[in-house]
Every structure is written in C-alpha cells, then in structure tokens.
BAFIMI-236152 format. One record per residue (C-alpha): residue number from 1; x, y, z. Coordinates in steps of 0.5 Angstrom, whole numbers, plus 500, padded with zeros to 3 digits. Layout:
(NUM; (X; Y; Z))
...
This chain:
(1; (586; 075; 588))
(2; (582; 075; 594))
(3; (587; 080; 598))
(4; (587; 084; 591))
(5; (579; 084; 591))
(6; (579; 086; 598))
(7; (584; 091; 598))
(8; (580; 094; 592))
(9; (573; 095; 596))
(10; (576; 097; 602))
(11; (579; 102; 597))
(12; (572; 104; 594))
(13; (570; 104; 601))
(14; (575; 110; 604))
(15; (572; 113; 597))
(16; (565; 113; 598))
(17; (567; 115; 606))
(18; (571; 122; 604))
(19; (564; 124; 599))
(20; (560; 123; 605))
(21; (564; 126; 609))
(22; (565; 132; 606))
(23; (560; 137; 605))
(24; (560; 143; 601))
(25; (557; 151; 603))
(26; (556; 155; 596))
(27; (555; 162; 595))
(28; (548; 164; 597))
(29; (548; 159; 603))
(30; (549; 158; 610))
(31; (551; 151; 613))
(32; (547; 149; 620))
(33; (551; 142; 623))
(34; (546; 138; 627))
(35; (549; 132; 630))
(36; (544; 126; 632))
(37; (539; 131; 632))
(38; (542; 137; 636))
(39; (545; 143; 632))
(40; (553; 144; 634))
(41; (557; 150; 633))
(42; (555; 157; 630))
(43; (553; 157; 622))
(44; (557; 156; 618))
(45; (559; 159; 612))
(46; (561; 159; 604))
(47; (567; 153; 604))
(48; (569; 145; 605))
(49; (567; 142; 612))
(50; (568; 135; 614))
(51; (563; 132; 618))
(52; (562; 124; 620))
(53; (556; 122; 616))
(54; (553; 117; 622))
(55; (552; 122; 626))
(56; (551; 129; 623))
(57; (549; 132; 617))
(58; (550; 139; 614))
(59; (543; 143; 614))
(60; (544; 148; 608))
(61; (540; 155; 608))
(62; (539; 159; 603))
(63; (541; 166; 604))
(64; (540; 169; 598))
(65; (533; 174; 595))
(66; (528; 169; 594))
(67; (523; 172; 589))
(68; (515; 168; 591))
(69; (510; 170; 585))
(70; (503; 169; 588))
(71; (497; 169; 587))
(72; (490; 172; 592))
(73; (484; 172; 591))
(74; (478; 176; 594))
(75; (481; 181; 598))
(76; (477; 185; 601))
(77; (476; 194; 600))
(78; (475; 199; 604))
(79; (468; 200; 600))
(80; (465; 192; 602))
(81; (469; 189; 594))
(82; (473; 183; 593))
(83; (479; 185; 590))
(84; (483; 178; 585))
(85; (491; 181; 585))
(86; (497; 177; 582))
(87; (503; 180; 587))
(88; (510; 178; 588))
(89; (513; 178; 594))
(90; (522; 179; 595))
(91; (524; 176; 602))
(92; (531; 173; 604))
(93; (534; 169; 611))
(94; (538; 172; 615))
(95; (545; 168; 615))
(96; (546; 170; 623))
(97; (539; 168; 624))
(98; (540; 161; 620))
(99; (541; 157; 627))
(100; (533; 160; 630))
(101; (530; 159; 622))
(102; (532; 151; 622))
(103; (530; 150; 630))
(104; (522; 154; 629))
(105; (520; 154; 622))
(106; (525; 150; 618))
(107; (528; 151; 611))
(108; (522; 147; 607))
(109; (516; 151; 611))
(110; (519; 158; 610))
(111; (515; 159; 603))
(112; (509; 156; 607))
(113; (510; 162; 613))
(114; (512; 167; 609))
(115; (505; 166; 605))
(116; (501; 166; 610))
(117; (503; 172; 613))
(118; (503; 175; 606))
(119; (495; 173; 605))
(120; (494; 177; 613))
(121; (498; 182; 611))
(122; (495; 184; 603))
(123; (488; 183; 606))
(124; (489; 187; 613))
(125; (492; 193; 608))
(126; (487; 192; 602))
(127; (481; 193; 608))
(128; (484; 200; 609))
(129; (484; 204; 602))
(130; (479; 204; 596))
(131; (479; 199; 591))
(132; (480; 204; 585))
(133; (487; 206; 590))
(134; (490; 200; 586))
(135; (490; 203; 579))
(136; (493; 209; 582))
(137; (499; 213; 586))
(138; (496; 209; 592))
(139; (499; 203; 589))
(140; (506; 205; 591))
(141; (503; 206; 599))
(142; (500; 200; 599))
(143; (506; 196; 598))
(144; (509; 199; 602))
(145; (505; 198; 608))
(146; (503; 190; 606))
(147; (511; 190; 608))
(148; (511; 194; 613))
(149; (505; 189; 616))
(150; (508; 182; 613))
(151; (516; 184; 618))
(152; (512; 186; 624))
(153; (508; 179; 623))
(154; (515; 176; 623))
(155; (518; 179; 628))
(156; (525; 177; 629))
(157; (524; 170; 626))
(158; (529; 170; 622))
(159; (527; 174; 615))
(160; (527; 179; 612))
(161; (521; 182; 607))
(162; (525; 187; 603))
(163; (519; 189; 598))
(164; (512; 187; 595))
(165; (510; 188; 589))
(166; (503; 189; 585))
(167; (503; 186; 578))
(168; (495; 186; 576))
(169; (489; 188; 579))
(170; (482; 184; 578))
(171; (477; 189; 579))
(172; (469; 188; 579))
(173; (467; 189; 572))
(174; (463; 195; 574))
(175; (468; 198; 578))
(176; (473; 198; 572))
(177; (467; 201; 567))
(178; (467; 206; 572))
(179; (474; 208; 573))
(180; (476; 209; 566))
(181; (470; 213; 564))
(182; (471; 217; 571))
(183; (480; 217; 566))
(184; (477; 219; 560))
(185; (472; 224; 564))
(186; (478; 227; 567))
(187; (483; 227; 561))
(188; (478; 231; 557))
(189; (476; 236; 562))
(190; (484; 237; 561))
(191; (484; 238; 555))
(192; (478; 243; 554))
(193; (482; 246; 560))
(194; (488; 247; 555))
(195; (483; 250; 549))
(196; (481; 255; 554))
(197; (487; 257; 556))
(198; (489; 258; 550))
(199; (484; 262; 547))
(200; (485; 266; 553))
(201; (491; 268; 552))
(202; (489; 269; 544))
(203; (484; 274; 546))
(204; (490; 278; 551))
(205; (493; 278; 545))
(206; (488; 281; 541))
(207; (487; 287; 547))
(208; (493; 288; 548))
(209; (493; 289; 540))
(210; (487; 293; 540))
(211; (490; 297; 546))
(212; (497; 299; 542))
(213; (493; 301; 536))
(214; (489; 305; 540))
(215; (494; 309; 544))
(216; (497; 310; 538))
(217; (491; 313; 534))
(218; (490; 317; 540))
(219; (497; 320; 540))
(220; (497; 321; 533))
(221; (490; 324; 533))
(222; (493; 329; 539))
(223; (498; 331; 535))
(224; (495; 333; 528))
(225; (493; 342; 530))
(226; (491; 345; 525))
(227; (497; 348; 524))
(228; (500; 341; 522))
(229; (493; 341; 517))
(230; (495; 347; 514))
(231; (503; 345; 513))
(232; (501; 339; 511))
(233; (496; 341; 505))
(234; (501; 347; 504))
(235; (506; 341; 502))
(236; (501; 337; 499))
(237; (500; 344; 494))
(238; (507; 345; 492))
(239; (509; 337; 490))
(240; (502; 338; 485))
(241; (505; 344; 483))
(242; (511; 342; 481))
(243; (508; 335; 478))
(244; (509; 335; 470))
(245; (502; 333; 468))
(246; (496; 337; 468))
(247; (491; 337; 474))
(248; (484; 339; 476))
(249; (483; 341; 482))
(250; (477; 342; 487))
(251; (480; 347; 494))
(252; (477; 350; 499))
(253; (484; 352; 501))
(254; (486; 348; 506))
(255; (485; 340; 503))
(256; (486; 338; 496))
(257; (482; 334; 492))
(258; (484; 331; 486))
(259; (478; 329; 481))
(260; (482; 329; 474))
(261; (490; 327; 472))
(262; (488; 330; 466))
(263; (490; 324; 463))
C-alpha cells in the first residue's frame, strides 16, 4: 500500500515537472530564455520549448501593435495657451530586438517609456503650431511630427512607433468661441461668393440676350428699303383686295390703315 502511494506521488511529481518545464510562445510573442539570471541563446520564436525550471524561465515578449489611449493635459501652443488632448498612440517591439528591451528597459516598463516619450514629444511638437492648427488639415501634420519626434527619442531601443492619433481637443473656451465663428464667417462669405457668381452669370446671360436682339433688329432694320416697303404694302393691298368682307380704308398710297371690317 505504501510502495503504491509512493509510486503515485512520484508520478504526480514527473507530471507537475513536465508542466513546469514546458514553456509555450504563441502567436504574437517572442521568447528571451534567461538562466540564473543571464540571457541564453538567441529569441525565440512561436512554439514548445522545454527549459529546466530551477534555473531558467522563459521571458515572453509581446510583438504584436499595441494600442495605448492616452490622455495629456496643458500642452503648450505656439500662441502661449494650454491645450488638454485625448490621443492614441500605436507602437510595437521589435522581435529581433527583444533580447535589448528585456536587458534595458524591460517588458512591464515599455508602456511607462513609451508614454514618457509621448508627453515630450506632444508638448515639443504642440509648441510649434497655433492652437486652432488642432481642429484643421494641420492635424494630420502634427501627428506626423509627434511621431516622427517619439522614434528619434527612442532610437534603436527596440520600438517601433508606427502612428499617433488625435482623437479630442480641448481648447480654451474663448478660443473655441473664436474659432467657430471665424467657421460660419467663412461658410457665409462662401455662400454669398456662390450668389454673386450666379447673379453674374444671370446678368451675362441677360447681355448676351440683349446683345442677339439687338443685332437681329439692326439687321432686320438694314434690310427693310423702301422698296421692300413698297412691296410689302403692294401685298398687303392685294390680299385686302381679295377679301370677301367689306373694308374702309384710309392710305396715303404706300401704308394701309385699317379703321372699319364693316362689320
């Protein structure tokens, strides 16, 4: 009964060993081994790898985007204001680099590093645009450049930034009064600059019009002798002539005027 008991923990034992022993790397992590607290060997990468657990432990790194919301208050403009803003920024390790982040920095303090950086870099870029840049097409710019800043802060320490993204702007109340009117100033002079265009174009319309009645009057005028006259009233005296129903006439012989049908 005793051998079988002691067969059973021994058993138990070897189990609990090969669990310990085994460490597994899963997509989107890259293992750093350390043994009695030196690193051993190159990174490794997805899979099963077997280590002795009372000396070495398996360091697992993650390599994937990482997505860190923050948020930075009084931020200052080129203009002397404090500006609150809520931003994201995207960043990843490096796997090949995974051995220096573990030795530098170390995986629970990359977020810590990575925001520090972020507050020196925002506040550096913010200093060098308006604060009303914030809430126009300087926005994208401005990204830019606060990335741009963060991976020359960073150096070759392992990360890589890949964006920083605005997502609200807190402005001094005065100055988004300001702005906003200074908007629907604009989007009003835009409309009265489409009004004016089209009255422009109507009153073209209206000359060129003008202009064609015009011309074809004066043509019509250059074309009417007095010999058309004459042939014309010539016409006009020979369909009265042949008209059925009695007619008073008053001519001078060259322009008939009607004054009765006789009717």
């Amino acid at each position: 009964m005793y051998k079988h008991a002691k067969i059973c923990i021994l058993f138990y034992f070897a189990i609990l060993l090969s669990l310990t022993s085994c460490s597994i790397i899963r997509p989107g992590q890259v293992g750093v081994k350390q043994r009695l607290g030196k690193i051993k060997g190159d990174v490794r990468k997805t899979g099963i790898y077997f280590l002795n657990p009372l000396v070495s432990k398996m360091i697992k790194v993650p390599v994937r985007t990482i997505n860190m919301p923050v948020r930075l208050e009084r931020l200052p403009s080129k203009e002397g204001l404090s500006i609150d803003c809520e931003l994201a920024v995207m960043f990843k390790i490096i796997p090949e680099s995974a051995i220096k982040v573990v030795e530098t920095i170390g995986v629970k303090h990359g977020e810590k590093v990575i925001l520090s950086v972020l507050r020196s870099a925002a506040a550096d870029v913010t200093a060098q645009f308006f604060a009303k840049d914030l809430h126009t097409s300087e926005r994208k710019n401005i990204e830019a450049a606060i990335s741009k800043k963060m991976t020359e802060i960073l150096g070759d320490r392992g990360f890589v930034v890949e964006a920083v993204l605005l997502k609200s702007i807190q402005l001094p109340d005065n100055l988004s009064r300001a702005i906003e009117e200074k908007l629907q100033a604009e989007q009003q002079a835009e409309t009265m600059k489409f009004v004016l265009e089209k009255e422009k174009q109507e009153a073209e319309r209206l000359r060129i019009q003008s202009e064609g009645i015009r011309n074809a009057q004066k043509i019509l005028s250059e074309g009417l002798t007095e010999l058309i006259i004459k042939y014309k009233s010539l016409e006009v005296f020979e369909k009265l002539s042949q008209s059925p129903n009695a007619k008073i006439i008053i001519t001078d012989g060259k322009t008939p005027v009607l004054i009765n049908d006789g009717k």
